[in-house]
PABAGU-735745 format. One record per residue: y, z, x of N, C-alpha, C in turn; residue number from 1. Coordinates in steps of 0.05 Angstrom, whole numbers. Example, Ala and Ser with C-alpha at 12.3 -4.5 7.8 and 13.67 -1.06 7.14 Angstrom:
2
R nnorth    nup  neast canorth   caup caeast cnorth    cup  ceast num
R   -114    156    264     -90    156    246    -66    156    264   1
R    -45    142    257     -21    143    273      1    157    258   2
REM end
This chain:
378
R nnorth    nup  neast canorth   caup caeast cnorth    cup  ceast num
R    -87   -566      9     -77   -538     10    -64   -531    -17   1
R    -78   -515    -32     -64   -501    -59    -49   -468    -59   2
R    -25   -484    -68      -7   -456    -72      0   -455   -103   3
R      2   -427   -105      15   -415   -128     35   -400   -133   4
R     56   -414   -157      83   -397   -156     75   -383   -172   5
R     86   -356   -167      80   -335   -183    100   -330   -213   6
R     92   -336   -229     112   -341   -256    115   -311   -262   7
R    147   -307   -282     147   -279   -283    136   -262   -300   8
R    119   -265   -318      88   -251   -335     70   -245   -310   9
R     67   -260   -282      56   -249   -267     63   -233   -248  10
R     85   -231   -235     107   -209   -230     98   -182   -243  11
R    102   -195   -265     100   -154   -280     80   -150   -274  12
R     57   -165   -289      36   -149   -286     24   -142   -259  13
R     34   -158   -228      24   -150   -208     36   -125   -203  14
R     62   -122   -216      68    -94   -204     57    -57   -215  15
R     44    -78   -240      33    -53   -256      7    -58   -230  16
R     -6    -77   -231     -27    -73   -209    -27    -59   -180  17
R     -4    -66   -169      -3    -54   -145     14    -20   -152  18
R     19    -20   -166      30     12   -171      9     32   -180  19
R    -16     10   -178     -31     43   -195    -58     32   -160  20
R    -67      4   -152     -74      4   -120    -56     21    -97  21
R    -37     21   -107     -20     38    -89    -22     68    -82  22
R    -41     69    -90     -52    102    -87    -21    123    -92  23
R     -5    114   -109      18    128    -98     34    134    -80  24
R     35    111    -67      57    102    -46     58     76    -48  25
R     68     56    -24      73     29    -30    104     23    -34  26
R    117     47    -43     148     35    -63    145     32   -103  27
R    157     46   -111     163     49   -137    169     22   -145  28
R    141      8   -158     148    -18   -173    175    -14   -189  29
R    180      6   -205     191      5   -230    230     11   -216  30
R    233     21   -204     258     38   -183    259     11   -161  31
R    239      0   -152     246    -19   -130    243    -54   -132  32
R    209    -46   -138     201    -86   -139    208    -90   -160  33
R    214    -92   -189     216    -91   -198    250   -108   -204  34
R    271    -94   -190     294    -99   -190    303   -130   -168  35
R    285   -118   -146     285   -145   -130    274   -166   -146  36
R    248   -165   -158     237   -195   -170    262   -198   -183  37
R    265   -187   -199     291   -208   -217    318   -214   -208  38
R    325   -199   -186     345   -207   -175    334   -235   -162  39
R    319   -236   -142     309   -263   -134    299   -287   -153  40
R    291   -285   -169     286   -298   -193    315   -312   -201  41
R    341   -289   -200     363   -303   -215    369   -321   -194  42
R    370   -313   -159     370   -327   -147    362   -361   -138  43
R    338   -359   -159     330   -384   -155    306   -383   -138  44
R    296   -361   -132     284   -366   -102    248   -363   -119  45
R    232   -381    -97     202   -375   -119    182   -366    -98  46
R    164   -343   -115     144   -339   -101    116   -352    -94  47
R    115   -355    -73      88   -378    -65     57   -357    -51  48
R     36   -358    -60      26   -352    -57     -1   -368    -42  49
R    -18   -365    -21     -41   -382    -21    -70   -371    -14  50
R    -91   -381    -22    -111   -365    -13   -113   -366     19  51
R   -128   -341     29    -127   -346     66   -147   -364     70  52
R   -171   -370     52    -192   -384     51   -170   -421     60  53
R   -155   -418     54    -133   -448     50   -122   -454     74  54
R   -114   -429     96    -103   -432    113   -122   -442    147  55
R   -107   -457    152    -112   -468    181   -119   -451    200  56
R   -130   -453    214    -146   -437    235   -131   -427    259  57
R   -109   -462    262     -91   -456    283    -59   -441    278  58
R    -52   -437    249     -40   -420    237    -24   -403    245  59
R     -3   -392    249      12   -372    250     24   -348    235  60
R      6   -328    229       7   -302    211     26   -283    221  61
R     43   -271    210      52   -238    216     53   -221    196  62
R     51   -202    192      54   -178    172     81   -169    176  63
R     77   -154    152     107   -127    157    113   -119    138  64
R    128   -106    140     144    -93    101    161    -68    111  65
R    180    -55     92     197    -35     99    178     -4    104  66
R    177      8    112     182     42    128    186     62    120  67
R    180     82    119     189    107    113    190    131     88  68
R    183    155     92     187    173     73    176    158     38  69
R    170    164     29     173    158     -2    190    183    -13  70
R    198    194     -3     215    214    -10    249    211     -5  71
R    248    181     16     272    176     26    292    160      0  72
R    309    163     -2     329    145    -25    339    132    -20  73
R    336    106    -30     353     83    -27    366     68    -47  74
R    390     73    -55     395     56    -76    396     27    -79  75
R    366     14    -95     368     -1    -97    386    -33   -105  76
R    404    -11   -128     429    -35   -134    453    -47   -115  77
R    453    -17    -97     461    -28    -72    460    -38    -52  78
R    435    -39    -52     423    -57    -27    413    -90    -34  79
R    416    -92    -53     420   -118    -61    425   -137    -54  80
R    445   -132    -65     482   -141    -52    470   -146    -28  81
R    476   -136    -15     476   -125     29    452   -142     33  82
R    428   -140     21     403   -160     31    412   -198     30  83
R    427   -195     10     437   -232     11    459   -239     46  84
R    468   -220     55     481   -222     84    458   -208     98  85
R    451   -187     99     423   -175    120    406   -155    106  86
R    386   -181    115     360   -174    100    347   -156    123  87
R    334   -133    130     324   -122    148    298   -141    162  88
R    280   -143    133     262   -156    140    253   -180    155  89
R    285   -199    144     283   -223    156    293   -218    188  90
R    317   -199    191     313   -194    217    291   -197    235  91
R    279   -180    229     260   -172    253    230   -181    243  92
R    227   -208    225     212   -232    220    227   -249    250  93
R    252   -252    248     267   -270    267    262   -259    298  94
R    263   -237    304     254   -220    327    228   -231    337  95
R    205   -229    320     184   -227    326    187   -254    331  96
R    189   -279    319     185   -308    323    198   -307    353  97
R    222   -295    355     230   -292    386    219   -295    408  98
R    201   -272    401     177   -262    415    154   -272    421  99
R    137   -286    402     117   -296    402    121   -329    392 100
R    122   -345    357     125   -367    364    134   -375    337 101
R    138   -393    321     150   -405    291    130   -386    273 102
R    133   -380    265     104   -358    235    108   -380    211 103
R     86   -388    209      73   -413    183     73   -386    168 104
R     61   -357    167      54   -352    135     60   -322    142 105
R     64   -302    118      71   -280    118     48   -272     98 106
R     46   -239    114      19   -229    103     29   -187     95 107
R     24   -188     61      31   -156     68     18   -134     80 108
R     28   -129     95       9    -95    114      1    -84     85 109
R     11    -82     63      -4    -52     47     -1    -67     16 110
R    -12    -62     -8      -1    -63    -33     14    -37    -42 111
R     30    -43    -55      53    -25    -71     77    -38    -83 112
R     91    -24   -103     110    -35   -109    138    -42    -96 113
R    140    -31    -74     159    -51    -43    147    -71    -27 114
R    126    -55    -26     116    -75      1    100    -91    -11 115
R     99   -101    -27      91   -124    -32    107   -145    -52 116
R    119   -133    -57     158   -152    -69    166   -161    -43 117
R    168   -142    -23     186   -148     -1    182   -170     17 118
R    152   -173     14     147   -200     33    147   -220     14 119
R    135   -221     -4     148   -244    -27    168   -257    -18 120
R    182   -237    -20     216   -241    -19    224   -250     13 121
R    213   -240     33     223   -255     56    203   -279     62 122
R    180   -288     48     179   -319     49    189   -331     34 123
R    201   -324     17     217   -345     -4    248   -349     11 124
R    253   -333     25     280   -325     35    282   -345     64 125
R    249   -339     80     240   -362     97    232   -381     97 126
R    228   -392     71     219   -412     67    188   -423     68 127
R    181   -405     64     150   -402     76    128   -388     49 128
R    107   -388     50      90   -372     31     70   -356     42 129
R     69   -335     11      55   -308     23     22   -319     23 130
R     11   -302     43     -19   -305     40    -24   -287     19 131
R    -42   -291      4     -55   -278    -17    -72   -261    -15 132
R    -62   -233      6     -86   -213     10    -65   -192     23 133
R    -77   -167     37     -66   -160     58    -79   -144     81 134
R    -67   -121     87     -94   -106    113    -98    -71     96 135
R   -100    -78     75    -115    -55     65   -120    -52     41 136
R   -121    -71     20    -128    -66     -9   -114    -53    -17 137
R    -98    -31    -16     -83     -4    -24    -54      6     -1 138
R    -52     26     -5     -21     32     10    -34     48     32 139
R    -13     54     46     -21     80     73     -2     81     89 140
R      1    105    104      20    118    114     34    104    139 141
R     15     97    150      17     99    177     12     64    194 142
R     15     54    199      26     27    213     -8     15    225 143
R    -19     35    244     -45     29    256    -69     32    237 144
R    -57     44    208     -83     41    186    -86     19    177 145
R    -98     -1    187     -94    -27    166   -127    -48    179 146
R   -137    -62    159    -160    -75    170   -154    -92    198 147
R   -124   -115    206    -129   -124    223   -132   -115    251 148
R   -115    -78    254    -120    -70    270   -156    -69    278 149
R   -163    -63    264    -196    -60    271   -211    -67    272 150
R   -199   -103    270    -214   -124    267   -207   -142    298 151
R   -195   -118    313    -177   -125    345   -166   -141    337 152
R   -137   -145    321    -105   -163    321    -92   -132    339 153
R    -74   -150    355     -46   -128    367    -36   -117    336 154
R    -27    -94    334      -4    -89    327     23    -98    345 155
R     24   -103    365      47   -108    379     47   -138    389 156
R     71   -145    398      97   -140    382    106   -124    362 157
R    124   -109    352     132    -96    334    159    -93    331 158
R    170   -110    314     203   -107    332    210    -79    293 159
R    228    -66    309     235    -54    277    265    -49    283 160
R    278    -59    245     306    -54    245    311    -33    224 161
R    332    -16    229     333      2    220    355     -9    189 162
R    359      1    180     389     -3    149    419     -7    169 163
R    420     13    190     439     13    198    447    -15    222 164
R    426    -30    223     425    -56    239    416    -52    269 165
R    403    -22    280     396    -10    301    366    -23    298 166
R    357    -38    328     332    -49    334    312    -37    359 167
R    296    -31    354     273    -33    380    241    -52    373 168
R    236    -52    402     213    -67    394    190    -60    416 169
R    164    -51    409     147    -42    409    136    -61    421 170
R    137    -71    448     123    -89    470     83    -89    470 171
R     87    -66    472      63    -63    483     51    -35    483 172
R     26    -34    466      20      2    465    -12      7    479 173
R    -18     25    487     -48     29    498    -56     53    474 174
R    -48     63    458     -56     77    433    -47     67    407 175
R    -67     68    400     -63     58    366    -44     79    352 176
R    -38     95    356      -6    106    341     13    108    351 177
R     14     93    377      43     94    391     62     85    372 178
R     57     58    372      86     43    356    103     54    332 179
R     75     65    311      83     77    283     98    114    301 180
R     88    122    311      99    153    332    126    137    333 181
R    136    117    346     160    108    357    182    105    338 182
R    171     90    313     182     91    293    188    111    282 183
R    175    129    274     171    152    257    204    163    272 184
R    206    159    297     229    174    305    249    161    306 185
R    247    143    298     276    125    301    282    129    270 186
R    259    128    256     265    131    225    279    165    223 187
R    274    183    240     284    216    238    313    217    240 188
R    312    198    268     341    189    278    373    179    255 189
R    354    155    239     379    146    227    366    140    191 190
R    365    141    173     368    146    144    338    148    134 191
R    323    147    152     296    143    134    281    123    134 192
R    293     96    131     281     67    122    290     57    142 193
R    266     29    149     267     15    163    252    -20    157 194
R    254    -33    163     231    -67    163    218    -69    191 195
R    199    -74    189     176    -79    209    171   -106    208 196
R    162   -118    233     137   -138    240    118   -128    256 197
R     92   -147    252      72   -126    269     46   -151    263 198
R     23   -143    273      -8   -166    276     12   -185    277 199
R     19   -200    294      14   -222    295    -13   -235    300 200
R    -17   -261    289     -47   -275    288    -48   -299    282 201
R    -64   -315    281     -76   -335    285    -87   -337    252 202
R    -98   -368    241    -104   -362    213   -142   -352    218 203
R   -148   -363    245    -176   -356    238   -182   -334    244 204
R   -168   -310    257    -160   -286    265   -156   -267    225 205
R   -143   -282    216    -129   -273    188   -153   -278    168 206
R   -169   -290    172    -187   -299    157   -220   -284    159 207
R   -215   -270    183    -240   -245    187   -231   -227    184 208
R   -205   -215    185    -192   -190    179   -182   -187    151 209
R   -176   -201    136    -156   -199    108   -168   -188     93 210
R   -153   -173     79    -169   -167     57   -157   -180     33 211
R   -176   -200     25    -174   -226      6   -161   -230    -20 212
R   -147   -236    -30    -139   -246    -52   -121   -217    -78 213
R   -114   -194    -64    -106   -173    -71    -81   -178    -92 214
R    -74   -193    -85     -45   -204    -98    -54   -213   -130 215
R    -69   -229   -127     -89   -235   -150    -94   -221   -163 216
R   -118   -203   -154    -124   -190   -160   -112   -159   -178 217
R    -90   -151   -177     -61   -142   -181    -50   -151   -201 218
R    -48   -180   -208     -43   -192   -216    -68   -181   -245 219
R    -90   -188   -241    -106   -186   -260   -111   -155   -272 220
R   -106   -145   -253    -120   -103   -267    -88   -108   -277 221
R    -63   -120   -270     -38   -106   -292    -45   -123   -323 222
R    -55   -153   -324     -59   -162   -340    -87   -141   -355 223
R    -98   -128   -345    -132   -123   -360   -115    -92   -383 224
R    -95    -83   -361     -85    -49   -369    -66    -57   -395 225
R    -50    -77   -387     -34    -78   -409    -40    -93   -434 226
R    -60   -107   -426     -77   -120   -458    -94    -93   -475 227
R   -106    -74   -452    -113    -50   -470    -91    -33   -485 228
R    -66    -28   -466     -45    -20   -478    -40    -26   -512 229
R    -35    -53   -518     -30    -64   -531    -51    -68   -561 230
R    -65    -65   -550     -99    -56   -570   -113    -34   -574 231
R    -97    -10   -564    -100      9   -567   -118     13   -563 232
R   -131      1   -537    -156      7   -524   -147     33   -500 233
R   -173     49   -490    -172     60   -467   -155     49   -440 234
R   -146     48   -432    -123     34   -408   -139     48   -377 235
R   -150     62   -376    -169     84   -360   -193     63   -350 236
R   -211     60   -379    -234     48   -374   -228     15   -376 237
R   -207      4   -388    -205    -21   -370   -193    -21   -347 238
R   -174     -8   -329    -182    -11   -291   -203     -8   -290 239
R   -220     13   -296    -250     18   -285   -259     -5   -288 240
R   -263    -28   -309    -285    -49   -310   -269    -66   -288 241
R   -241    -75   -293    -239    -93   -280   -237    -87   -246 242
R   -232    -64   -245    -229    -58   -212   -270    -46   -205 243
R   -282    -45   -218    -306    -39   -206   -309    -14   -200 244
R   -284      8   -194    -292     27   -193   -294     47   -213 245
R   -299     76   -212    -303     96   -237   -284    127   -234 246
R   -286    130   -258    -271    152   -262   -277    182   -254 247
R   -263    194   -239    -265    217   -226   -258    242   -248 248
R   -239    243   -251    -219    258   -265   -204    260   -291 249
R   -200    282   -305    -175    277   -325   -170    302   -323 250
R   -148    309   -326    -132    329   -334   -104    331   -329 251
R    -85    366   -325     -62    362   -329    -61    371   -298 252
R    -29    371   -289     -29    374   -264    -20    406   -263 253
R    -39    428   -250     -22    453   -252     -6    467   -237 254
R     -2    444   -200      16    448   -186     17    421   -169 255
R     41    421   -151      52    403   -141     67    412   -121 256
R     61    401    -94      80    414    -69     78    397    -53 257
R    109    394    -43     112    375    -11    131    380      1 258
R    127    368     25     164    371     45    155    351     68 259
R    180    341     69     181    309     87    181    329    124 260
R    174    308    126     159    311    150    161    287    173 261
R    177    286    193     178    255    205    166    234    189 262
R    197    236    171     184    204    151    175    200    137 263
R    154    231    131     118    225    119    129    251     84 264
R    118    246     71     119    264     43     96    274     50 265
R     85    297     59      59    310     55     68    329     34 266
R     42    325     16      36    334    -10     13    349    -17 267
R      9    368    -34     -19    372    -54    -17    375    -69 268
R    -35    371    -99     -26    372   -118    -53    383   -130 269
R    -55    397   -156     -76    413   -165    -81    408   -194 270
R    -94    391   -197    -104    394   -231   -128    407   -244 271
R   -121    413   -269    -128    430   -284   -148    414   -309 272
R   -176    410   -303    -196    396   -314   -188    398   -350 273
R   -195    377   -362    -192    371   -384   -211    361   -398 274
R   -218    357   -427    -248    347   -432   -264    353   -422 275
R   -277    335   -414    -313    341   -409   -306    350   -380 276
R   -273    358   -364    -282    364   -339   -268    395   -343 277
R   -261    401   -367    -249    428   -365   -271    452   -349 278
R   -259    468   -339    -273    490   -318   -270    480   -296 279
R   -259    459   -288    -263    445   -256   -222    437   -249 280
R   -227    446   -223    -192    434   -217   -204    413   -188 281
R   -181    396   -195    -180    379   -176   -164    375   -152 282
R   -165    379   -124    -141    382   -108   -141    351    -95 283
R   -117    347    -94    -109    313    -82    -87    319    -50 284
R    -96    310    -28     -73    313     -5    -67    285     -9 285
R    -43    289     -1     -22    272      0    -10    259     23 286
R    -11    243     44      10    245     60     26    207     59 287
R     44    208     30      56    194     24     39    180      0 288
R     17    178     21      -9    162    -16    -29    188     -8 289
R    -52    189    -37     -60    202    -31    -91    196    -13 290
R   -101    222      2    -108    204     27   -136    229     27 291
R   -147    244     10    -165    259     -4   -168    274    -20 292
R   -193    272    -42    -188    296    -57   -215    306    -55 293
R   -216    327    -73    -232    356    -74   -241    358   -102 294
R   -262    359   -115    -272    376   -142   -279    398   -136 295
R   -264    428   -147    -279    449   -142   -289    447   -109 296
R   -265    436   -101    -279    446    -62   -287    437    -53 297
R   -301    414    -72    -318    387    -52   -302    366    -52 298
R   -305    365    -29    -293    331    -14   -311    312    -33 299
R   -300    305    -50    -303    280    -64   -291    250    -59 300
R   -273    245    -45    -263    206    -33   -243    227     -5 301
R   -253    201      5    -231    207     41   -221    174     48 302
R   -202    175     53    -179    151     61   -204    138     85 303
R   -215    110     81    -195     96     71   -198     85     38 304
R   -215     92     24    -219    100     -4   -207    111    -19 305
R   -201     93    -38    -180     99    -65   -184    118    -79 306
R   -159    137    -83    -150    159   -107   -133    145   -118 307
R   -134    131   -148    -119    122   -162   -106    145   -182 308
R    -83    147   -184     -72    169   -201    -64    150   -224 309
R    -70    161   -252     -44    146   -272    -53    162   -293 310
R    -31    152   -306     -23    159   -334    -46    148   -347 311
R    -53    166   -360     -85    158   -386    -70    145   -416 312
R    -40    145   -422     -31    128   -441    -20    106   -429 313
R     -3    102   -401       5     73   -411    -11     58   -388 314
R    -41     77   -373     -50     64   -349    -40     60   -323 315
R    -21     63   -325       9     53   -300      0     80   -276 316
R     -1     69   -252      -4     89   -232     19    106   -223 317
R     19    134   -212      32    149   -225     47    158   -185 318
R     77    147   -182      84    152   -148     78    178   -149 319
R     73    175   -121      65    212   -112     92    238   -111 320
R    120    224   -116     146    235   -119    148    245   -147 321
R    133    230   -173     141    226   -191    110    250   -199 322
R     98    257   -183      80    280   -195     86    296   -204 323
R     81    314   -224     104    340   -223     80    359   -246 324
R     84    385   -241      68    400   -264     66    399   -292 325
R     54    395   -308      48    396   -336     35    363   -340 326
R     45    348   -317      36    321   -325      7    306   -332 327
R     -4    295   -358     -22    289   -363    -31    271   -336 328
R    -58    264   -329     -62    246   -305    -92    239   -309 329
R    -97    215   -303    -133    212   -299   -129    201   -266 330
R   -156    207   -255    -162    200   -230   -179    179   -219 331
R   -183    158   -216    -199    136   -209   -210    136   -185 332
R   -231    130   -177    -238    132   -143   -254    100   -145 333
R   -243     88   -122    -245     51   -111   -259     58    -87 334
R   -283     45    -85    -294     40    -46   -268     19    -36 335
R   -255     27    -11    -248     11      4   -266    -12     11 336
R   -249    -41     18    -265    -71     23   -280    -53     48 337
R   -299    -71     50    -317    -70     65   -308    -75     96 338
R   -285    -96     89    -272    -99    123   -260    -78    128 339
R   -250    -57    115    -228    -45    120   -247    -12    131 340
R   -278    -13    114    -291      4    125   -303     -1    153 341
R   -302    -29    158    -324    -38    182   -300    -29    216 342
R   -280    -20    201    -255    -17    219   -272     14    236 343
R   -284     32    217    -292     60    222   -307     60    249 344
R   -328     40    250    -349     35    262   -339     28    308 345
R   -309     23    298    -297     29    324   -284     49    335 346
R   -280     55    359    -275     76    366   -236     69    358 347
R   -222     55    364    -205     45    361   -197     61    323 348
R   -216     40    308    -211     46    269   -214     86    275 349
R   -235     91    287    -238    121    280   -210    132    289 350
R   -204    124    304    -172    133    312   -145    137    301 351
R   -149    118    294    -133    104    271   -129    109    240 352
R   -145    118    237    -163    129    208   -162    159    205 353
R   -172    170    226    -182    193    225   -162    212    202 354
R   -181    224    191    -168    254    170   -154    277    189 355
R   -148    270    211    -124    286    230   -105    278    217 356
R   -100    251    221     -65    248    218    -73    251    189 357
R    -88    265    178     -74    276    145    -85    298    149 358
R    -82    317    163     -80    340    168   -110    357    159 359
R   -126    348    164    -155    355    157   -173    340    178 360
R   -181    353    208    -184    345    226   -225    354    221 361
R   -228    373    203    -249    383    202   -264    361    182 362
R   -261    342    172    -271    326    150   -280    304    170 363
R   -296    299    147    -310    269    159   -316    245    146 364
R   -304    219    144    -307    206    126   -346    199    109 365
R   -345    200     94    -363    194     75   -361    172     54 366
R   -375    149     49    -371    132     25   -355    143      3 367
R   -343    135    -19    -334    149    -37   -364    153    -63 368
R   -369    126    -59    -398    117    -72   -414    148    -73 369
R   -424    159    -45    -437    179    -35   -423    202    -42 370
R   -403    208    -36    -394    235    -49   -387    241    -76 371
R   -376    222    -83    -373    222   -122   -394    238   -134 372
R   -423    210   -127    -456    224   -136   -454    245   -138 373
R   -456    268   -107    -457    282   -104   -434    305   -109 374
R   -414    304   -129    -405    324   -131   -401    321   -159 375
R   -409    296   -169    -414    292   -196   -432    303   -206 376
R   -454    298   -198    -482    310   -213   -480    332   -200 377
R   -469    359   -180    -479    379   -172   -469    397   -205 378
REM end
């Protein structure tokens, strides 16, 4: 069984990786993970990583990561402090073991710059190491979006603690958005933020559902962006090579609008074609990451397919808080893994998925592959 500590040259660059995978949500590498890695770092504490390909069959997996709003504030310097006496996470890590049985390995629900520090940080805190993947390549709103749901793992168990040390736990649901609905209101209730557990699984359970080696991989698009940085290369078209996917977009942004919403930042935002795309605007919905966009009207990518936002000088993906008008921006569009699409194909994933809970009930998912073409060459 091979593990890997994550040294801190790889730290950074995973968080440049998961901040621009993060479709703009996830948690502000730079405002959040960022401050934790090195606080745990001074602590002594190390990150372990392993492939799922490594893990035992008879295994014990859980997910989880913190909750709420990207719009919600948390000061990080002070929660610091408070996490070395109560950690949320590890709470209701400890809940769930309650519940079900010892957890050998921790797995992140989403990439971003929290939620994927955060579980770092509560297997190093448990003593335990992260699996090297998670249940969606990218970030997302909502608790029941994630590949293991659709690969039939429970979401439940679900125990969630709030900041203020207030717990419930999510027994048992017959709809795939109960639990995250349940939450959403407990999060209305008391500051915003909360820590989750949730899939519990099995390793051979984790090993048809994961989506593989993300961490890594993160790891490598922050190393690919910031070596172009540095060589005054395009920072744009190296994610494109190393992430496989292609570029949608460039321009400036010529509006920007949101308002929190049980928990959720729903957003749109409107850019104003540039170069070879001037005459064309681009509209992006938002609901926390972005979760579709539009060329000129056409549905061009639908969740669960990547809208990568960033900055065309330093590459760095750009939070969906931190959008704002006049801002330079290029647009990237990623096919979601293949597991995470094969989720659609159930009535359960369609549920779960669906362009309702992002407020476009009239859409229909389409490849990104397939619509790009087609609103590229029209």
């Amino acid at each position: 069984m091979v593990e890997r500590i994550l040294e801190k040259d790889d730290l950074e660059n995973m968080l440049i990786g998961v901040g621009i995978l993060g479709t703009g949500g996830g948690g502000d590498p730079q405002f959040f993970g960022k401050p934790l890695i090195e606080w745990d770092l001074k602590k002594g504490r190390e990150y372990r990583i392993i492939d799922p390909k490594q893990v035992a069959n008879d295994a014990f997996i859980a997910s989880g990561g913190y909750a709420g709003s990207v719009k919600a504030y948390v000061s990080i310097g002070q929660m610091l402090p408070k996490w070395e006496k109560t950690f949320e996470l590890l709470e209701a890590f400890k809940i769930m073991e309650n519940h079900t049985k010892t957890i050998d390995y921790v797995v992140p629900f989403e990439l971003g710059g929290a939620n994927t520090p955060v579980i770092l940080s509560l297997a190093a805190r448990a003593g335990i190491v992260t699996i090297d993947g998670n249940g969606l390549g990218r970030a997302a709103p909502e608790t029941q979006m994630s590949s293991f749901l659709g690969h039939g793992i429970s979401l439940t168990p679900m125990p969630f603690v709030d900041m203020e040390g207030n717990v419930i736990v999510v027994e048992h649901a017959t709809k795939s958005i109960y639990p995250d609905e349940v939450m959403r209101a407990a999060l209305a209730l008391n500051g915003g933020i909360g820590a989750n557990n949730h899939y519990p699984m099995t390793g051979k359970q984790l090993k048809e559902s994961v989506i593989p080696n993300t961490i890594s991989l993160s790891i490598d698009i922050g190393r690919a962006v910031s070596d172009a940085v540095q060589s005054k290369r395009d920072a744009i078209e190296a994610f494109v090579d190393v992430s496989k996917g292609f570029e949608l977009f460039r321009g400036v942004i010529k509006s920007m609008s949101g308002e929190d919403v049980r928990a959720h930042y729903l957003a749109k935002a409107v850019i104003e074609g540039s170069g070879k795309y001037i005459g064309k605007d681009m509209g992006i919905i938002f609901k926390n990451e972005a979760m579709m966009g539009r060329i000129n009207d056409q549905v061009v990518a639908v969740f669960p397919d990547l809208l990568c936002i960033m900055d065309p000088e330093t590459g760095k993906g750009i939070m969906t808080t931190n959008i704002q008008a006049r801002m330079k921006v290029a647009v990237v569009g990623l096919p979601a893994h293949e597991r995470l699409r094969e989720c659609l194909k159930t009535q359960m994933g369609r549920e779960a998925f669906s362009p309702a809970r992002f407020g476009c009930p009239e859409v229909k998912y389409e490849p990104i592959e397939i619509l790009a073409k087609r609103v590229l060459e029209s």
